[in-house]
C-alpha positions as CSV (number, residue, x, y, z in Angstrom):
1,X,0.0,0.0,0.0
2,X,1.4,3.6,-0.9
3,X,2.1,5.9,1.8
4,X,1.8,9.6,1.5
5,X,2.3,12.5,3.6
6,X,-1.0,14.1,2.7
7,X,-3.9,12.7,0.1
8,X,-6.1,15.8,-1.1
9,X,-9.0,14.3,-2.6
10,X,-10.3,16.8,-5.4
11,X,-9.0,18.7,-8.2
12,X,-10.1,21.5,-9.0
13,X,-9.5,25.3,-7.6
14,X,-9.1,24.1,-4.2
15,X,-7.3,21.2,-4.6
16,X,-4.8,21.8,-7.1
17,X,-4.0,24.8,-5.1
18,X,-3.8,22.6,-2.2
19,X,-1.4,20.5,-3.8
20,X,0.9,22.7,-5.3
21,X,1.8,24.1,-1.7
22,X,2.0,21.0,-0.1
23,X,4.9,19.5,-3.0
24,X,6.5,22.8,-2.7
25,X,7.0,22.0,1.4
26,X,8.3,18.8,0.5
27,X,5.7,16.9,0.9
28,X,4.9,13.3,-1.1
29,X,1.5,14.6,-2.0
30,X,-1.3,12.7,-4.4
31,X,-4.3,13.8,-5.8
32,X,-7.5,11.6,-6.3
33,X,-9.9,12.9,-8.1
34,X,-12.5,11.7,-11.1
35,X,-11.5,14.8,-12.7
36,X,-9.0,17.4,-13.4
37,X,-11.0,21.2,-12.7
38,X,-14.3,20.4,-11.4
39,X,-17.5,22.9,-12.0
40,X,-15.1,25.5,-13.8
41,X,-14.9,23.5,-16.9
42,X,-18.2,24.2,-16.7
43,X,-17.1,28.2,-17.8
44,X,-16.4,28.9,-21.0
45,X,-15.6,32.7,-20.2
46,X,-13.8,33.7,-16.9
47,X,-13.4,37.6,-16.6
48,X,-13.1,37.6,-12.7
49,X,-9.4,35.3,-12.0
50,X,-6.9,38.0,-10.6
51,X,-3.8,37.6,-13.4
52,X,-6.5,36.9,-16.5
53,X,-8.8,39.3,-18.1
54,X,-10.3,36.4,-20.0
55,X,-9.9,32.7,-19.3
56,X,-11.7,29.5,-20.2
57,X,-12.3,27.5,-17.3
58,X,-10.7,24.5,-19.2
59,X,-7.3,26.6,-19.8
60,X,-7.3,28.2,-16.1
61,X,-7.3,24.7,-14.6
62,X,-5.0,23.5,-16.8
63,X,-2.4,25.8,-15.8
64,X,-3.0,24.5,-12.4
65,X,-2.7,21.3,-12.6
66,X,0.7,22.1,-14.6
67,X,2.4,24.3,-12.1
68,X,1.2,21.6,-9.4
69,X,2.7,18.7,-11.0
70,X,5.6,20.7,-12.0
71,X,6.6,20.2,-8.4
72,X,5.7,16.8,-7.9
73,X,2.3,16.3,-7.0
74,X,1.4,12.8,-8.1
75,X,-2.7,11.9,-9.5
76,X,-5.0,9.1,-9.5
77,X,-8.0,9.1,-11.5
78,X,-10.3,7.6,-9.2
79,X,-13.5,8.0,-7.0
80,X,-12.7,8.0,-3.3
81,X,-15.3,5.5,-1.2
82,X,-14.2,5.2,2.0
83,X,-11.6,7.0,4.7
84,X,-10.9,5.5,7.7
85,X,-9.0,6.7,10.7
86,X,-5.7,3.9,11.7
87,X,-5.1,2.8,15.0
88,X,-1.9,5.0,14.8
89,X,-4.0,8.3,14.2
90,X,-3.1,8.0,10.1
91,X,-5.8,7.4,7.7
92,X,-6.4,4.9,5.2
93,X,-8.6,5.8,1.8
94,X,-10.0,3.6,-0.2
95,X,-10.9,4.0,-3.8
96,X,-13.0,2.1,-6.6
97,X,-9.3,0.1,-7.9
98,X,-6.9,0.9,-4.7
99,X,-6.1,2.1,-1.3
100,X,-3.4,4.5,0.1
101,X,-2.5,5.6,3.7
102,X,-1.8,9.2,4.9
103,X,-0.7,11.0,7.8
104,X,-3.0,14.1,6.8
105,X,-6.3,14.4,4.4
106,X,-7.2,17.9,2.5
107,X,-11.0,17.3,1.7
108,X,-11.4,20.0,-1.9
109,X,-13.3,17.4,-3.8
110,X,-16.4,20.0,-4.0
111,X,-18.8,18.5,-6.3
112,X,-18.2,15.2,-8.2
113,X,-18.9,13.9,-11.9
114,X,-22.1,12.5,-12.2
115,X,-22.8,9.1,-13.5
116,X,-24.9,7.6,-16.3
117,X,-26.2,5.0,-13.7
118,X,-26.6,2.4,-16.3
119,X,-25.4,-1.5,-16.9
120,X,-21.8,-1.7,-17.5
121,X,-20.4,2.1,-16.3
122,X,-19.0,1.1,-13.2
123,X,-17.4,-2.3,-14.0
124,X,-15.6,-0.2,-16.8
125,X,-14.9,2.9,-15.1
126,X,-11.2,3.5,-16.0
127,X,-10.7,1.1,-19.0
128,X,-12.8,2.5,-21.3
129,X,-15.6,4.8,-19.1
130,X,-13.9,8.3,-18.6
131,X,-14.6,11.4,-16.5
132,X,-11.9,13.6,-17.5
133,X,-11.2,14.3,-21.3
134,X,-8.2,16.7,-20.9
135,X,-6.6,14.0,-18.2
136,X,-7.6,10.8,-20.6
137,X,-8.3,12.1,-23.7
138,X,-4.6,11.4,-24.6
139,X,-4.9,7.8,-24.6
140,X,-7.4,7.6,-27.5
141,X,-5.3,9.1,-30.6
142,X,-6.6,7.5,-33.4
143,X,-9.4,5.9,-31.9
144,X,-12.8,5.8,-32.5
145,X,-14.3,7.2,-29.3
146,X,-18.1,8.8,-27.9
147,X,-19.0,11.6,-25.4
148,X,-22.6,12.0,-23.6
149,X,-23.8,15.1,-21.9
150,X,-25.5,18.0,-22.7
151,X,-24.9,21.9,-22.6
152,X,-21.9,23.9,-23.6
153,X,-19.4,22.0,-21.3
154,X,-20.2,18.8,-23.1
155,X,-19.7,21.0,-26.5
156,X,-16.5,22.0,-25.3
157,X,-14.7,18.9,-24.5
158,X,-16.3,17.3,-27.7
159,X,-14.1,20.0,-29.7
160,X,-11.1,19.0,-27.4
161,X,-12.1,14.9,-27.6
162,X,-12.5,15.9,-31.8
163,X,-8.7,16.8,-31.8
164,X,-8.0,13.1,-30.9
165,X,-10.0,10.8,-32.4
166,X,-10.5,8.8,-35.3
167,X,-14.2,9.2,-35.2
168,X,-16.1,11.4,-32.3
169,X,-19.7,10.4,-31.6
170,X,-21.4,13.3,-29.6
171,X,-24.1,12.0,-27.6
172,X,-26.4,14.8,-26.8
173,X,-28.9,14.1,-24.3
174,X,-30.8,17.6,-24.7
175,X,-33.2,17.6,-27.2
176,X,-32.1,21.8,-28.5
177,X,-28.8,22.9,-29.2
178,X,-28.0,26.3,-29.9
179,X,-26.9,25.7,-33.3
180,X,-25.3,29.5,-33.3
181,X,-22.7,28.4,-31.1
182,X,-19.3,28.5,-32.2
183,X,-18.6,24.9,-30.4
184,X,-21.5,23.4,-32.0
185,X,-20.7,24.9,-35.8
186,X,-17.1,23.8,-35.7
187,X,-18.5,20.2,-34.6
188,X,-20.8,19.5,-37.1
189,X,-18.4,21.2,-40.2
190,X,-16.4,18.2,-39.6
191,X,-17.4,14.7,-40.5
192,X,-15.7,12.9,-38.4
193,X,-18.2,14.1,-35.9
194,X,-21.3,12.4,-35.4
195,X,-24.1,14.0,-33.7
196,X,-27.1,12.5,-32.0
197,X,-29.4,15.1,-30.3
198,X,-31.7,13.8,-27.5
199,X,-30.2,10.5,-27.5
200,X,-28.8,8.7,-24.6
201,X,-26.7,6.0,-23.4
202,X,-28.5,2.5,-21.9
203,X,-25.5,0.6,-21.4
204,X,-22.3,-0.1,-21.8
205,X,-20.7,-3.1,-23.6
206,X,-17.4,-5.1,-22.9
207,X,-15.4,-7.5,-21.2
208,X,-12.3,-5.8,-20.2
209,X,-12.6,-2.7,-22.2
210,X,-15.0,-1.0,-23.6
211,X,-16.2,-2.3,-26.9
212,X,-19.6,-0.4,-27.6
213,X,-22.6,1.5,-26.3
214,X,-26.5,1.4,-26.5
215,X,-27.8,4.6,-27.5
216,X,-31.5,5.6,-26.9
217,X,-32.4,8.2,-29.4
218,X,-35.4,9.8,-28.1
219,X,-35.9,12.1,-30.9
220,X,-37.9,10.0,-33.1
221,X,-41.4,8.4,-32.9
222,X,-40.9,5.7,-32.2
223,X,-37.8,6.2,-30.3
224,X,-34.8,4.1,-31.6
225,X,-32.2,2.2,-30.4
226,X,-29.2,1.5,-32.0
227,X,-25.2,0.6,-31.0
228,X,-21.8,1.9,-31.3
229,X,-18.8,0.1,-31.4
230,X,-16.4,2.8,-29.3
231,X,-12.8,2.4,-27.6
232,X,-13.6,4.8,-25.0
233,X,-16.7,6.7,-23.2
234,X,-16.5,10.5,-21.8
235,X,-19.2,11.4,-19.4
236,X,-19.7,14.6,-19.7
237,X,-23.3,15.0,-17.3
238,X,-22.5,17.8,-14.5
239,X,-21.7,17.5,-11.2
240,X,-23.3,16.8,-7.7
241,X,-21.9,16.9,-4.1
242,X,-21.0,13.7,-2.2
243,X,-20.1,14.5,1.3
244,X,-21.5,10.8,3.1
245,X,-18.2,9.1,2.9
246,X,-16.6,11.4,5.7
247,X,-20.0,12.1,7.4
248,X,-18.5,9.7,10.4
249,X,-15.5,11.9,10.4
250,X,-16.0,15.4,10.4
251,X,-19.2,17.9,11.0
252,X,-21.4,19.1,8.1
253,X,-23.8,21.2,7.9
254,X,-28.0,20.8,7.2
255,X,-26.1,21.1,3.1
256,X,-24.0,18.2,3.9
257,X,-21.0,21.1,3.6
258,X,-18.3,20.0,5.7
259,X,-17.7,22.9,8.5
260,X,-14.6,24.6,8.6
261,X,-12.5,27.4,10.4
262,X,-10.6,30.4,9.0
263,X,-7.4,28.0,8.8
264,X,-9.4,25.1,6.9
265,X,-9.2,23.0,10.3
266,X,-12.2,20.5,10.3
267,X,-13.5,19.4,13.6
268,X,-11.0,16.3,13.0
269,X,-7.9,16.5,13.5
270,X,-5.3,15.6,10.7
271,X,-8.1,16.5,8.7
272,X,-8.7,20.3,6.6
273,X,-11.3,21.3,3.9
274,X,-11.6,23.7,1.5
275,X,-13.5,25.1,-1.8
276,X,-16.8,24.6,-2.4
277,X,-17.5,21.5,-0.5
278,X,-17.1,23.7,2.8
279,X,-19.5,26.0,4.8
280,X,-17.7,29.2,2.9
281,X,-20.2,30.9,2.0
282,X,-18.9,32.3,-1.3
283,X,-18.4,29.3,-4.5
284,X,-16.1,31.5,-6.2
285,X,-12.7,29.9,-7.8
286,X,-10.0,32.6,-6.7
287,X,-11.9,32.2,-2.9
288,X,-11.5,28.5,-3.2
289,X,-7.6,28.9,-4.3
290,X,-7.0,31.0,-1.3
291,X,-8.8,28.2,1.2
292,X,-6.6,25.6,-0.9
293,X,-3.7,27.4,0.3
294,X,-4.4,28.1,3.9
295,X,-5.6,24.4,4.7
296,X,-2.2,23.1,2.8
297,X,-0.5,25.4,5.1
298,X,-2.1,24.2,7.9
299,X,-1.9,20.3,7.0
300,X,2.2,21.3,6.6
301,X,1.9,22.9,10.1
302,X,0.4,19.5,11.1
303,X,2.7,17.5,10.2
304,X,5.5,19.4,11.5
305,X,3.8,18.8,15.1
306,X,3.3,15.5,14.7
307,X,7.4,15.0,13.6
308,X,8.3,17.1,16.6
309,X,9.7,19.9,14.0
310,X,8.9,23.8,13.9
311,X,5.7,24.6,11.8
312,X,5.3,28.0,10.0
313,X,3.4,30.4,11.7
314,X,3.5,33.1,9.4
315,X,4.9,34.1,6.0
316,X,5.9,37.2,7.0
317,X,8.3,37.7,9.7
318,X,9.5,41.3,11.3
319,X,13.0,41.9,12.0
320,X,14.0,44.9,14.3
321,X,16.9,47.1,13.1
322,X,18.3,50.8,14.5
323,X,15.4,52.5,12.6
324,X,12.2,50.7,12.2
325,X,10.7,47.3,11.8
326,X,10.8,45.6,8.6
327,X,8.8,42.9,7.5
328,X,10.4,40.2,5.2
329,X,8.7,37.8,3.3
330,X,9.7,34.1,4.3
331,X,10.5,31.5,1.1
């Protein structure tokens, strides 16, 4: 079983931002998440990110997840089920394909991928069954692949999943598409791209891999069902909270938002939150950056405690001299 010094489980504003503070102390850090950037790949247009006049949500959390991994921070591409406190005080998380242990948890997961629900998704769930084009997406060059979802996020990744593959089959399950956007126009110019509007996927087909899917499309009287023989499946269907796995572990609120203080403490210790998935009141991305960076801050200070070292109380520290007091910022 890997050991880490701290797991953050999420990816996204908080998360990422989480991590890249925790590999810059040092510290063997590893991301799980379903996902690489959460709701903002949701946002096609960010005009409100301190440093960017005008960012995609795609691009903005691509650059963290660079600058993070940059210094180390290791990823798995998994759902978390269970955590569990060790006899020894440590924790041990357990995900759909393995299990790690940790001397401290970061909880930034905010709101997770939602599932089809249907036959087939979750035996296949990471050989074939994707949440994550940008972190996956790769692996299919060449390949004859589908995405399912609807709205411009699903458009979005289809362009992105379009620069990859063989063959893209959009599986849209709205039944209108604005046919004005940009997205959608440079979809449908190329044939490659197949697009089935109000269509959607009953189950998924294969042994080890995927192999095909069912598609439902809804759009005709009677509706149709037909099948695709695919390599790969990006779900691309929005995002829900899923705060039960640490219910037993720290304090939520009547949201199920896990309750926090200004330093991202939890009311376990060993154990800090941030981003949406806490009581913070505003779901903002830069706000949710800043709480990544003061609960990695004070997960480092944790583990300095519990290592019998000095933690960092500050990053600013004044020095007297003959004439006044300076402050100098620590590295």
């Amino acid at each position: 079983m890997e050991s880490y010094d701290v797991i953050v489980i999420g990816a996204a504003s908080a998360g990422l931002s989480a991590a890249l503070y925790l590999s810059r102390q040092n510290l063997r850090t590893l991301v799980i998440s379903k996902d690489i950037g959460g709701q903002a790949l949701l946002t096609n247009e960010i005009e409100n990110y301190p440093g960017f006049e005008n960012i995609s949500g795609f691009d903005l959390m691509n650059k963290f997840h660079q600058q993070a991994s940059k210094y180390g921070t290791e990823y798995v591409y998994d759902e978390v089920v269970s955590v569990t406190r060790d006899s020894d005080g440590n924790f041990s998380v357990s995900t759909n394909e393995s299990k790690f242990r940790t001397t401290a948890l970061v909880l930034a997961f905010g709101k997770t991928p939602r599932n089809l629900n249907v036959p087939g998704e979750e035996r296949l769930a990471g050989h074939g069954v994707s949440y994550c084009a940008v972190c996956d997406g790769p692996l299919y060059k060449g390949k004859e692949i589908a995405v399912v979802g609807i709205g411009d996020h699903v458009l979005q990744e289809a362009v992105y999943l379009s620069s990859v593959a063989s063959t893209l089959h959009i599986i849209y399950t709205g039944s209108r598409v604005d046919k004005d956007d940009e997205n959608y126009k440079q979809l449908v110019s190329d044939q490659k791209n197949k697009f089935y509007l109000n269509s959607v996927v009953k189950e998924i087909n294969g042994d080890k891999l995927v192999k095909s899917v069912k598609v439902l499309n809804r759009g005709i009287n009677p509706p149709s069902e037909f099948e695709l023989n695919i390599d790969g499946l990006f779900v691309e269907m929005g995002y829900i909270a899923k705060s039960d796995f640490v219910k037993d572990l720290v304090k939520l609120n009547s949201s199920k938002e896990i309750i926090t203080d200004k330093l991202g403490n939890t009311s376990a210790e060993g154990i800090f939150a941030c981003g949406d998935i806490t009581d913070i009141p505003y779901k903002q991305a830069v706000i949710s950056a800043g709480q990544g960076a003061t609960a990695a801050l004070s997960a480092f200070n944790y583990i300095q405690k519990k290592k019998g070292l000095r933690s960092m109380n500050t990053d600013w520290k004044t020095v007297k001299t003959d004439k006044t007091n300076v402050s100098v910022k620590l590295s």
